[in-house]
Backbone as CSV, one residue per row, in Angstrom:
resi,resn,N_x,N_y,N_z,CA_x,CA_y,CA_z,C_x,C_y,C_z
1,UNK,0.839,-1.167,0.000,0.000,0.000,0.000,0.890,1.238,0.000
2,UNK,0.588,2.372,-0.780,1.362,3.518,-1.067,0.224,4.485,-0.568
3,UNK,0.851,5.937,-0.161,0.172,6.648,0.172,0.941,7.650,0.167
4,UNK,0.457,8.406,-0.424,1.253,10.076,-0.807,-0.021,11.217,-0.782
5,UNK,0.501,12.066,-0.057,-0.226,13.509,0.145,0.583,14.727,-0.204
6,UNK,0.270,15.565,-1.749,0.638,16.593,-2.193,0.276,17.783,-1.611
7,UNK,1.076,18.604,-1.150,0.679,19.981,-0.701,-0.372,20.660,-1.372
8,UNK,-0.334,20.354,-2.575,-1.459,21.174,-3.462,-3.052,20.517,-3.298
9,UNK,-2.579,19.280,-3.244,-4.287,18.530,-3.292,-4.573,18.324,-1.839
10,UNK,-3.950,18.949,-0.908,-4.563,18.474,0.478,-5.798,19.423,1.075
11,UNK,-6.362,19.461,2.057,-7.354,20.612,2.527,-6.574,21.306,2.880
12,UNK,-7.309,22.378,3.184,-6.558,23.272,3.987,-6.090,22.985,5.726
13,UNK,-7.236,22.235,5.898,-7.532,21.895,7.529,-5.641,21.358,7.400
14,UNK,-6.090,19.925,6.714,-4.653,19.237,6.990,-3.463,19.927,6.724
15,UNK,-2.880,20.494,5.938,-1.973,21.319,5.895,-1.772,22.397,7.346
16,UNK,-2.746,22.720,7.598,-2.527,23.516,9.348,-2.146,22.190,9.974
17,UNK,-2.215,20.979,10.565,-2.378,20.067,10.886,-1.209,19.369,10.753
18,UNK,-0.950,19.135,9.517,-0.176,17.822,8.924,0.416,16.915,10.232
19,UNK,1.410,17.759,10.665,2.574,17.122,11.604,1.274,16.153,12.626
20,UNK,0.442,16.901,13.418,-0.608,15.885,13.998,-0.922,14.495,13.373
21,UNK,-1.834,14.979,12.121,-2.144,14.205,11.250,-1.045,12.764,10.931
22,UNK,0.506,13.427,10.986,1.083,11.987,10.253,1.532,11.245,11.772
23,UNK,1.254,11.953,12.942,1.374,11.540,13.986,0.268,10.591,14.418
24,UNK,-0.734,10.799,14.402,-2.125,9.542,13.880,-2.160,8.848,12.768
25,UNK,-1.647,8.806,11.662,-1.213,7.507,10.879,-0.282,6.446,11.461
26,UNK,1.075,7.653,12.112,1.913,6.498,12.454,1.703,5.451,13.601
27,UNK,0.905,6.115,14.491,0.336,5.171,15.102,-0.592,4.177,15.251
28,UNK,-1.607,4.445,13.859,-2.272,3.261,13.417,-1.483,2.331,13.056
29,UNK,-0.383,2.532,11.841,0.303,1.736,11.714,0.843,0.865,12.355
30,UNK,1.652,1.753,13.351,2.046,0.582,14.916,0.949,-0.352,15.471
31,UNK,-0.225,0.146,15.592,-1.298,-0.716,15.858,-1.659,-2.171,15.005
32,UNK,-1.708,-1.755,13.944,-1.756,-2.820,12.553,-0.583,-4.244,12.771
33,UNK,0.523,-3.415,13.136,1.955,-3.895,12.744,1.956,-5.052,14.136
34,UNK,1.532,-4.335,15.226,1.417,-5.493,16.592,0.588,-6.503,16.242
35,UNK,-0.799,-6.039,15.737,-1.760,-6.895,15.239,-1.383,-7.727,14.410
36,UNK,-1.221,-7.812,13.688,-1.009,-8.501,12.012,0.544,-8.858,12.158
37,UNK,0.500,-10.503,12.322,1.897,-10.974,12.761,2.154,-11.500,11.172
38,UNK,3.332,-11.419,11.261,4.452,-11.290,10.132,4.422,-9.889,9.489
39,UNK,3.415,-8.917,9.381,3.708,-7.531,9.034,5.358,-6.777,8.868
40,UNK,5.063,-6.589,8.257,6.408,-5.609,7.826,6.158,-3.888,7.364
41,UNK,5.981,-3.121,8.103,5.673,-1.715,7.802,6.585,-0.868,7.522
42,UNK,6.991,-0.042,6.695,8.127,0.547,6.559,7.679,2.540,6.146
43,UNK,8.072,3.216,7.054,7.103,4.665,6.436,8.492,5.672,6.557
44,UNK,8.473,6.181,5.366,9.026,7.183,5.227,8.589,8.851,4.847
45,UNK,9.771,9.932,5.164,9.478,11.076,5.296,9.726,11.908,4.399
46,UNK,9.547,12.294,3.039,10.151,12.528,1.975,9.737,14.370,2.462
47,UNK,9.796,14.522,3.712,9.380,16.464,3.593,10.689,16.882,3.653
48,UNK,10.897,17.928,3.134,12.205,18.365,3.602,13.033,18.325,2.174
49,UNK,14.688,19.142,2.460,15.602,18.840,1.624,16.518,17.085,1.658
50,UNK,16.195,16.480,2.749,16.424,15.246,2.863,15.123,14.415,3.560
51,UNK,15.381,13.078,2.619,14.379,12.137,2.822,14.798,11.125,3.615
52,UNK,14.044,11.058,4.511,14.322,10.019,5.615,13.636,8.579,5.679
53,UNK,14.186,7.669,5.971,13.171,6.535,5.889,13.198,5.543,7.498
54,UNK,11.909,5.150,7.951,11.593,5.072,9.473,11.492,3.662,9.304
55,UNK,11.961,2.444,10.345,11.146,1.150,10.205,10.266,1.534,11.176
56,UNK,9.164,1.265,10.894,7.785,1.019,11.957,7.810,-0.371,12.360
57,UNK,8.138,-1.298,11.946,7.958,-2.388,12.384,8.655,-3.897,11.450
58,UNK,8.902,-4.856,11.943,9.148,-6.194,11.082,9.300,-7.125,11.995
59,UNK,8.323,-8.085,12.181,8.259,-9.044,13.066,8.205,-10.531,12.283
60,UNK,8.595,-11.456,12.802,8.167,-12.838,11.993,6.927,-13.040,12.360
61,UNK,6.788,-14.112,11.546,4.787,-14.226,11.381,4.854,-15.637,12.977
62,UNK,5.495,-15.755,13.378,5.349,-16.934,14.104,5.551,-16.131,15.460
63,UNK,6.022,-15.210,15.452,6.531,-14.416,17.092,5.120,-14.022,17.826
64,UNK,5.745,-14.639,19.069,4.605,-14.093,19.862,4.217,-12.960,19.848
65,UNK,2.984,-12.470,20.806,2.621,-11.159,21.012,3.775,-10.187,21.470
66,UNK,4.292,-10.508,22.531,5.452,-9.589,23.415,6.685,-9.468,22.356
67,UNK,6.866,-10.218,21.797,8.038,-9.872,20.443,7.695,-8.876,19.660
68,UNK,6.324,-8.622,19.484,6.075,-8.253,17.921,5.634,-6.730,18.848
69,UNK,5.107,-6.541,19.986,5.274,-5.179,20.789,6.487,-5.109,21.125
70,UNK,7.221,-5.789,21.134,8.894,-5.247,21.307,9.573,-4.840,19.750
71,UNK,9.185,-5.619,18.971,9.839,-4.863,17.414,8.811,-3.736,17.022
72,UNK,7.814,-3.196,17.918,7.064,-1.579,17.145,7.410,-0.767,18.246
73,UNK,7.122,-0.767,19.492,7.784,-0.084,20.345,8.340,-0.413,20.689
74,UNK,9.898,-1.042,20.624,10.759,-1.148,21.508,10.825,-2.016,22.823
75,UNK,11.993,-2.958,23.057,12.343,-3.403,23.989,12.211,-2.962,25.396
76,UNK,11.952,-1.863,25.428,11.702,-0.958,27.036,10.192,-1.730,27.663
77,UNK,9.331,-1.030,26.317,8.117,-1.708,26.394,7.820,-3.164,26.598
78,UNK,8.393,-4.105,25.594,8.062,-5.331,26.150,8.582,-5.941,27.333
79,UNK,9.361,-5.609,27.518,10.100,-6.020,29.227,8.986,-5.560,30.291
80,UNK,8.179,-4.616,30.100,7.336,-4.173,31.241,6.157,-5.340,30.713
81,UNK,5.538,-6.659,29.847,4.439,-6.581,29.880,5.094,-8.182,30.140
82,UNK,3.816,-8.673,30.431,3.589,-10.669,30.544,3.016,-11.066,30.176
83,UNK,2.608,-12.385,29.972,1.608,-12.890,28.989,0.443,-13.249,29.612
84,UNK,-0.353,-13.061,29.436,-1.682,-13.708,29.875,-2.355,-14.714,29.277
85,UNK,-3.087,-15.482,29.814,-3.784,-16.525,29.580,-5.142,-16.700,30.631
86,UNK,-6.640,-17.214,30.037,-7.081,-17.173,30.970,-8.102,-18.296,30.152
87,UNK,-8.974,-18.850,30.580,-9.944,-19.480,30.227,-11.323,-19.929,30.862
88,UNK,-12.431,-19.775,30.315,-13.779,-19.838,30.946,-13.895,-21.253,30.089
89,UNK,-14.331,-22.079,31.000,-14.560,-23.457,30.354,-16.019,-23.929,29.831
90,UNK,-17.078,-23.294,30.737,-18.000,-23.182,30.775,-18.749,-22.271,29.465
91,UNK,-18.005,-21.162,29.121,-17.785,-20.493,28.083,-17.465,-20.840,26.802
92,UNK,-16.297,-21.542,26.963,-15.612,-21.906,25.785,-15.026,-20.932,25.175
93,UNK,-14.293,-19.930,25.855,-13.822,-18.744,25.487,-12.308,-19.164,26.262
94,UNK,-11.535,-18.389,25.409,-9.943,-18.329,25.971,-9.302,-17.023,25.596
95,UNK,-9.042,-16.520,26.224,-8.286,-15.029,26.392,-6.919,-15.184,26.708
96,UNK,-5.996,-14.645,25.700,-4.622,-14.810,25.430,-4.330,-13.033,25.282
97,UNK,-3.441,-12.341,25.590,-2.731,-11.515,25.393,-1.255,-10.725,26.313
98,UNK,-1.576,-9.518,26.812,-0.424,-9.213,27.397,-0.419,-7.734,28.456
99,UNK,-0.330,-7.931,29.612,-0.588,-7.309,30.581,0.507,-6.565,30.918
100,UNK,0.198,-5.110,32.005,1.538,-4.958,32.472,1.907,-5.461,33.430
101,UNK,3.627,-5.150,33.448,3.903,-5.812,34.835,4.163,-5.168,35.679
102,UNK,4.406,-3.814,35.426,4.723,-2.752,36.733,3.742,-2.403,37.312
């Protein structure tokens, strides 16, 4: 998926905005990128006299949850969380994810 926004074709709103604006993309992205295992997101910054390019994310498709929040935010982050597990039997429901630990 490509996505490009020209100064000329944008609103006006966003142009007051932008910097917000790509500040709420990038964090969908991160969202996506935890979600969606094996994802590979890659976003770059072409504003400016130099173009910069960001990894958002690259996880293997087999890594747990706490890996794949440690390759979008960082190792700081996953060290604070644990895994959870829980199960209603009666339910037939099972709840898997990742808590904090501090």
């Amino acid at each position: 998926m490509t996505c490009c926004v020209t100064p000329s074709a944008t609103p006006q709103e966003l142009q007051r905005n932008v910097r917000r604006e790509l500040a709420k993309l990038r964090l969908l992205l991160q969202q996506y990128a935890v979600l969606a295992s094996g994802a590979q997101v890659f976003c770059s910054d072409q504003s400016g006299k130099l173009a910069r390019s960001t990894l958002v994310a690259a996880a293997r498709a087999e890594a747990p949850l706490v890996d794949r929040v440690g390759a979008v935010l960082g190792p700081k982050v996953a060290q604070l969380l644990q895994e959870f597990e829980a199960e209603v039997p009666q339910h037939g429901v099972r709840i898997t994810g990742c808590v904090s630990g501090s």
